[in-house]
C-alpha positions in Angstrom: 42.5 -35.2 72.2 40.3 -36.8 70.0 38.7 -34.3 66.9 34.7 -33.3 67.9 32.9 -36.0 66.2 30.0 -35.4 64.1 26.5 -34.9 65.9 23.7 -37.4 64.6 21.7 -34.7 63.2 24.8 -33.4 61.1 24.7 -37.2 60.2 21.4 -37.5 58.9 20.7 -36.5 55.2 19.6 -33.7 53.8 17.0 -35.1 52.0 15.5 -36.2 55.1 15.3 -32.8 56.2 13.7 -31.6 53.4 11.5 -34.4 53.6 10.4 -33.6 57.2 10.2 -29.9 56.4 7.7 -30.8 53.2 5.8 -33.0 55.8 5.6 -29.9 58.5 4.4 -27.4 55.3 1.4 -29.5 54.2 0.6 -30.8 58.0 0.1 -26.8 58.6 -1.9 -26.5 55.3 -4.0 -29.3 55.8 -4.3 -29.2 59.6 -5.7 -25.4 59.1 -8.8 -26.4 57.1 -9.1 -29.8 59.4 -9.1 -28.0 62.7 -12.3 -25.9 61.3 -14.1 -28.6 58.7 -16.6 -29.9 61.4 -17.5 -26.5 62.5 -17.8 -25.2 59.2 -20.0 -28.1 58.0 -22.6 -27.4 60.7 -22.4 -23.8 61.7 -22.1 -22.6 57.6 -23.5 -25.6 55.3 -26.0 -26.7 58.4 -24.6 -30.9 58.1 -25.5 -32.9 60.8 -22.9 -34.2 63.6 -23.7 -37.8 61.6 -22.6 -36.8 58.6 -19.7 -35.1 59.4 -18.7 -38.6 60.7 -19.8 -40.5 58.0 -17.5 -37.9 55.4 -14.2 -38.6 58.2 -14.8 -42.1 57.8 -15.0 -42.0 53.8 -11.7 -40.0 53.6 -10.0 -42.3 56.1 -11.2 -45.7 54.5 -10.0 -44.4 51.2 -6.5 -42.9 52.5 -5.7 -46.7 53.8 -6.8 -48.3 50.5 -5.0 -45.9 48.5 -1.4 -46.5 50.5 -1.7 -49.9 49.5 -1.2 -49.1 45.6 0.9 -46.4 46.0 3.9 -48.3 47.9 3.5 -51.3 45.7 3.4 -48.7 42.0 6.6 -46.8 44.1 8.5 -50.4 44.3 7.4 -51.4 40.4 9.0 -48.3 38.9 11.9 -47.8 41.6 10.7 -44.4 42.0 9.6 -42.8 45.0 9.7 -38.7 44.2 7.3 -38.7 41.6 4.1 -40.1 43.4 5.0 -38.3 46.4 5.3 -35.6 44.7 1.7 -36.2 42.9 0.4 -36.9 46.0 1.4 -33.2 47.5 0.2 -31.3 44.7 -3.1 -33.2 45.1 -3.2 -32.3 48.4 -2.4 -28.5 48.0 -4.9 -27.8 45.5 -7.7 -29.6 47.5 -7.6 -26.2 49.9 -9.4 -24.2 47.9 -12.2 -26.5 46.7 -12.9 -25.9 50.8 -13.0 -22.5 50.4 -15.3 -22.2 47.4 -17.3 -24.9 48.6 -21.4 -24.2 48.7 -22.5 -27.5 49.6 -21.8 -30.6 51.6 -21.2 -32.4 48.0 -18.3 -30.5 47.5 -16.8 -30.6 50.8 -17.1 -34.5 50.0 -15.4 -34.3 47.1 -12.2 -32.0 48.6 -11.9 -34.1 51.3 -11.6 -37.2 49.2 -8.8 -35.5 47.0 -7.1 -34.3 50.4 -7.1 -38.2 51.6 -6.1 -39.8 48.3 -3.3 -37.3 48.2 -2.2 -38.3 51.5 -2.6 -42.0 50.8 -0.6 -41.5 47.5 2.6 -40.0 49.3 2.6 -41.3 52.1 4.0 -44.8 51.9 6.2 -43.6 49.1 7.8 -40.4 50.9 8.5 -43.4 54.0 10.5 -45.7 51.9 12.4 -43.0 50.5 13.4 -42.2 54.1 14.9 -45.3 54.6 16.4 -45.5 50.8 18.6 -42.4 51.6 19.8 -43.4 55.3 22.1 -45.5 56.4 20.6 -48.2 58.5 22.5 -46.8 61.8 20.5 -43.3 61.6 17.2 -44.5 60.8 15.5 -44.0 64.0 16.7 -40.9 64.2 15.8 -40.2 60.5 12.4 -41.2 61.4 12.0 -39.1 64.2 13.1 -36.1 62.9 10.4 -36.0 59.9 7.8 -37.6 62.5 8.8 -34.4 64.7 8.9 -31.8 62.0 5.8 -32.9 60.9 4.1 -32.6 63.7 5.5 -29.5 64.9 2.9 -28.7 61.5 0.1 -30.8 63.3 0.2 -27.9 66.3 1.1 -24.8 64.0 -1.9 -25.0 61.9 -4.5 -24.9 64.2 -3.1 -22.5 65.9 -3.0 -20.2 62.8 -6.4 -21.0 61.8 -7.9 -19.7 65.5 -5.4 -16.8 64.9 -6.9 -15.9 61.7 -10.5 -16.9 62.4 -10.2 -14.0 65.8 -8.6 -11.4 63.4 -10.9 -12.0 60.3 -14.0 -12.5 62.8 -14.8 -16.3 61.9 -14.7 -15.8 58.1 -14.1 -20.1 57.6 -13.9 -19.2 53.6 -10.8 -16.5 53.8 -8.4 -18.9 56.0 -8.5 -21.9 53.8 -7.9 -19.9 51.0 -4.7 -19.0 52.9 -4.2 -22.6 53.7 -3.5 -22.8 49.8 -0.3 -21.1 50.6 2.2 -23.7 52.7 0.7 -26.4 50.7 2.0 -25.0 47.7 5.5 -23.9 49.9 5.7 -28.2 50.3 4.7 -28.9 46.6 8.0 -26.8 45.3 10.1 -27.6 48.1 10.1 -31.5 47.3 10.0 -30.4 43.2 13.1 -28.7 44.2 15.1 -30.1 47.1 15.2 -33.6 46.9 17.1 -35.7 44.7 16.0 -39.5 44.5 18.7 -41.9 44.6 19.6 -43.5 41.4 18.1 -47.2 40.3 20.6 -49.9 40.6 22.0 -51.3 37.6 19.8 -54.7 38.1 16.2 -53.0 38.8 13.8 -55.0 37.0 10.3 -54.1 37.1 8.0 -56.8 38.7 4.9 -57.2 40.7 5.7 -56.5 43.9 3.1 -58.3 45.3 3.7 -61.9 44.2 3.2 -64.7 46.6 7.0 -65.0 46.2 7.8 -61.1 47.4 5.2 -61.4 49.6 7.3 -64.3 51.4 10.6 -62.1 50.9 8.6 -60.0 53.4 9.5 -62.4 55.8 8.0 -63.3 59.3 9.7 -60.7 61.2 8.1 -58.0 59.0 4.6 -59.6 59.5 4.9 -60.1 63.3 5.7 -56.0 62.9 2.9 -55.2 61.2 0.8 -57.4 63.6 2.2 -55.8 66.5 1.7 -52.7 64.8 -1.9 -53.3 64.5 -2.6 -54.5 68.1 -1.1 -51.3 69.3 -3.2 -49.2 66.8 -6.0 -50.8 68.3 -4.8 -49.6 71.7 -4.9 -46.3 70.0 -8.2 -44.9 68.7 -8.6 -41.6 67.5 -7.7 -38.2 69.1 -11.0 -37.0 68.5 -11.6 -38.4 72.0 -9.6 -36.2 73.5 -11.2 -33.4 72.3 -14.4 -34.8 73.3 -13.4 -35.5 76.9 -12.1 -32.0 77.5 -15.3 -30.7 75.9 -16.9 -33.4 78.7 -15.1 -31.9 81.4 -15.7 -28.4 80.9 -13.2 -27.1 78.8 -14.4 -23.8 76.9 -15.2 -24.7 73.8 -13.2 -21.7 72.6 -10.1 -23.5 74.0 -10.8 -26.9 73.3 -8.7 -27.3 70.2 -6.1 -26.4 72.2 -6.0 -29.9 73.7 -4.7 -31.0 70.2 -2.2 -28.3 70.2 -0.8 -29.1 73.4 -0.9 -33.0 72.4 1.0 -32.7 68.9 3.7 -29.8 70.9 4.6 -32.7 73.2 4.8 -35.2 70.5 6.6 -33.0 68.1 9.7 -31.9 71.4 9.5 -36.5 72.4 9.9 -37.9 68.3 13.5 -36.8 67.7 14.8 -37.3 70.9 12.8 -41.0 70.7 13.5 -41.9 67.2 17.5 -41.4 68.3 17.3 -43.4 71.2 15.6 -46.4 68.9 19.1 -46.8 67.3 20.6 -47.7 70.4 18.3 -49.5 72.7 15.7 -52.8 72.4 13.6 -51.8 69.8 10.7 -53.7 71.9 11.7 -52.2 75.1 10.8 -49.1 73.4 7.7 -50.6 72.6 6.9 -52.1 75.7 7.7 -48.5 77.6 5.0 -46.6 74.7 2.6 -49.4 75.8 2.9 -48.5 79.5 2.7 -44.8 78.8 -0.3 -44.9 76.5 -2.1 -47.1 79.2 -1.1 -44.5 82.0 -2.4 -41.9 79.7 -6.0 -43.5 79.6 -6.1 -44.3 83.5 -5.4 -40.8 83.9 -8.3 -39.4 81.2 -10.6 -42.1 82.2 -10.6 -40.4 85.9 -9.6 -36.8 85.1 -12.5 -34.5 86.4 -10.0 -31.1 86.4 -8.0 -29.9 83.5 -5.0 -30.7 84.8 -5.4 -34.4 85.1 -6.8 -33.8 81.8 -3.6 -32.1 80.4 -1.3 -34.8 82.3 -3.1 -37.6 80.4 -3.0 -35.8 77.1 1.0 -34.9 77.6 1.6 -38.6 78.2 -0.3 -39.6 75.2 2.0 -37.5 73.6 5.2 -39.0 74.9 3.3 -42.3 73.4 3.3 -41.0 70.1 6.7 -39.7 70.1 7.9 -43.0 71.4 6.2 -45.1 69.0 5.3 -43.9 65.9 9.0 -43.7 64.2 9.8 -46.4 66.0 7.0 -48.6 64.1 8.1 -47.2 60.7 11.9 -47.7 61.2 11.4 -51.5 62.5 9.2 -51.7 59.1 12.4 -50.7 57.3 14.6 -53.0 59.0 12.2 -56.0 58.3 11.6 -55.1 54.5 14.2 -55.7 51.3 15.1 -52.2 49.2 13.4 -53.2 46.4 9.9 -54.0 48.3 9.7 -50.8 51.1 6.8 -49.4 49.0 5.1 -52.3 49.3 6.0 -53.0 53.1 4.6 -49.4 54.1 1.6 -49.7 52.2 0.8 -52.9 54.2 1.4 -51.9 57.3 -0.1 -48.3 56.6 -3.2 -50.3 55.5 -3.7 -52.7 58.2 -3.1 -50.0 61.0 -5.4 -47.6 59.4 -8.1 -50.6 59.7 -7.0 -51.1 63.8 -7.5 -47.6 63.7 -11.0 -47.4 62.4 -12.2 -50.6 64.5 -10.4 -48.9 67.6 -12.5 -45.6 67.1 -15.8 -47.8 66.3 -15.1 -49.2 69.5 -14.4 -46.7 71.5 -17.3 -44.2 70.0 -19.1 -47.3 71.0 -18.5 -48.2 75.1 -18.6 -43.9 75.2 -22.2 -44.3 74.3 -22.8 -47.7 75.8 -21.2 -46.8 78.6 -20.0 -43.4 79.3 -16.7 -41.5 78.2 -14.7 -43.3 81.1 -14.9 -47.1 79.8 -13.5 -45.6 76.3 -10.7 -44.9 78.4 -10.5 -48.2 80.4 -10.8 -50.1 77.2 -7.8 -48.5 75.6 -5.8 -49.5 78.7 -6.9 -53.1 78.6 -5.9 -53.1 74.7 -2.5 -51.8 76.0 -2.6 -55.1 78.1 -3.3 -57.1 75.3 -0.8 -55.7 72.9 2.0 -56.0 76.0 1.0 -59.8 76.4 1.7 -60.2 72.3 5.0 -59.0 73.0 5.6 -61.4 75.9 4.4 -64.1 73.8 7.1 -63.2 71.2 9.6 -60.9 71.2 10.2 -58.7 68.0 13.2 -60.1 66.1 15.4 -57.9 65.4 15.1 -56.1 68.4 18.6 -54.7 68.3 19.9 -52.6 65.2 23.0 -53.3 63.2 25.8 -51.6 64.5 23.8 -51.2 68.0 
């Protein structure tokens, strides 16, 4: 009989679990002051629904642009760790800005820091996944941080409505305590993770030459096209929220749509990314398509929370199909020496799908009324399936699959 062989998480480094463990600190950190922010800004600072909008598109537009400079400055030195590392500390001592904060300037101000943090590590802390795992486990690799750090995405909120009942709404006294895994994540990447050497030949260069830039290669670029469509199919969860709000949800359990979204994302990502190193990479793409369009059909007619929770757990499912998926093709597609640079693209151009998508949908909500949001999401999802007829993703298949 054959020895037990190896299970794939055994396989997987360490340093991706610290990695996804970081990720699931600061989601719970940041997620806890997030959940609250729009509340706060009206109820405490009295800002208007506009300009609570108008600060969430500010600190999105400048997370994209920042991702762009931090992959490329990660591929020019050949070091990853450090600006992740910078961009974690940013983020963790952004918390208590919130909680001293007086005025709406301020709140500005620590939600800027908070997205240029996240713009500065994230590209960065992606290529490192892929620098320190063998090509066979990368789905996987990407699954597990994508899981782990959204198991975060559900655990903060659901401490800040814990804390906010036992401390009777005090906003300022939980994201002080937010401070607290943010600081856990800073020290555990300090500590835990050990960046691969440079190879002997590392040169420093601009990345982003029209020369690397054709290194890139067509396959990467039909990814990051693809990538965008779908984002586009995609707008923001907000929505959700919204819609249960719509529907007659309490508000006092509404944010318990994006609890019960990011717990079925978090349980689908592993068990997803795994599968993506055996199977069609666009089969796996075409199935996330055909559950994120289910998912709108099903919110565009639920009238009952529990259409309303079947079309958020399927969104879910979407996300946990998808979203290491995306980043692991991105891998495949992109030289060592330029993955930075690759993520900070992609990042970039899916963060502006993402805005247009939101735009859009806010848009045939008003125009239109909540259920054509929801239609037009599923006729994106047709679009982005007939780009995939059109031409197949290359690559589709990974080495050794």
């Amino acid at each position: 009989m054959p020895e037990h062989q190896p299970t794939i998480t055994s396989r997987i480094p360490r340093g991706v679990w610290v990695l996804g463990f970081v990720s699931m600190l600061m989601d719970i950190s940041s997620e806890m002051v997030h959940s609250l922010l729009p509340m706060f800004l009206v109820t405490v600072l009295g800002s208007s629904a506009l300009t609570v909008g108008l600060i969430e598109g500010l600190a999105e537009s400048t997370a994209l642009i920042v991702k762009v400079f931090s992959g490329v400055l990660s591929d020019y030195w050949g070091k990853r760790k450090a600006l992740a590392l910078f961009g974690y500390t940013l983020g963790a001592f952004t918390k208590p800005l919130f909680a001293l904060a007086d005025s709406t300037g301020l709140v500005v101000t620590a939600r800027l820091l908070d997205r240029v943090g996240k713009g500065v590590r994230g590209a960065p802390r992606d290529a490192l996944v892929a620098d320190i795992t063998p090509p066979e486990l990368r789905g996987a690799a990407f699954g597990l941080r994508q899981a782990l750090d959204t198991v975060g995405a559900f655990l903060g909120p659901l401490l800040g409505v814990g804390l906010m009942l036992l401390w009777a709404n005090d906003f300022r006294a939980v994201f002080w305590v937010a401070a607290v895994p943010g600081l856990m994540a800073v020290a555990l990447l300090l500590f835990g993770i050990q960046e691969p050497a440079l190879a002997d030949n590392h040169k420093r260069s601009n990345p982003i030459t029209r020369a690397n830039l054709r290194r890139l290669g067509s396959a990467y670029w039909w990814t990051v096209g693809v990538g965008a469509v779908f984002t586009l199919a995609r707008f923001s969860e907000a929505f959700l929220v919204l819609r249960a709000q719509q529907i007659g949800v309490a508000i006092a359990l509404v944010p318990l749509v994006m609890v019960a979204m990011n717990l079925v994302y978090s349980a689908s990502a592993y068990p997803f990314g795994k599968l993506s190193d055996r199977v069609s990479h666009a089969a796996l793409l075409f199935g996330g398509l055909l559950v994120l369009a289910a998912a709108d059909l099903l919110l565009a007619q639920s009238d009952h929370w529990a259409t309303l929770l079947a079309g958020i757990a399927l969104w879910g499912v979407h996300m946990g199909m998808t979203q290491g998926l995306l980043a692991t093709m991105v891998a495949d597609c992109a030289p060592a020496d330029l993955r930075g640079t690759a993520f900070g693209f992609f990042n970039l151009l899916s963060g502006v799908a993402l805005l247009l998508a939101s735009a859009m949908a806010g848009w045939l909500w008003d125009r239109f009324g909540a259920a054509y949001t929801f239609y037009g999401g599923a006729l994106m999802c047709l679009l982005a399936l007939a780009c995939l007829a059109l031409r197949p993703l290359q690559h589709s298949l990974p080495e050794g699959g």
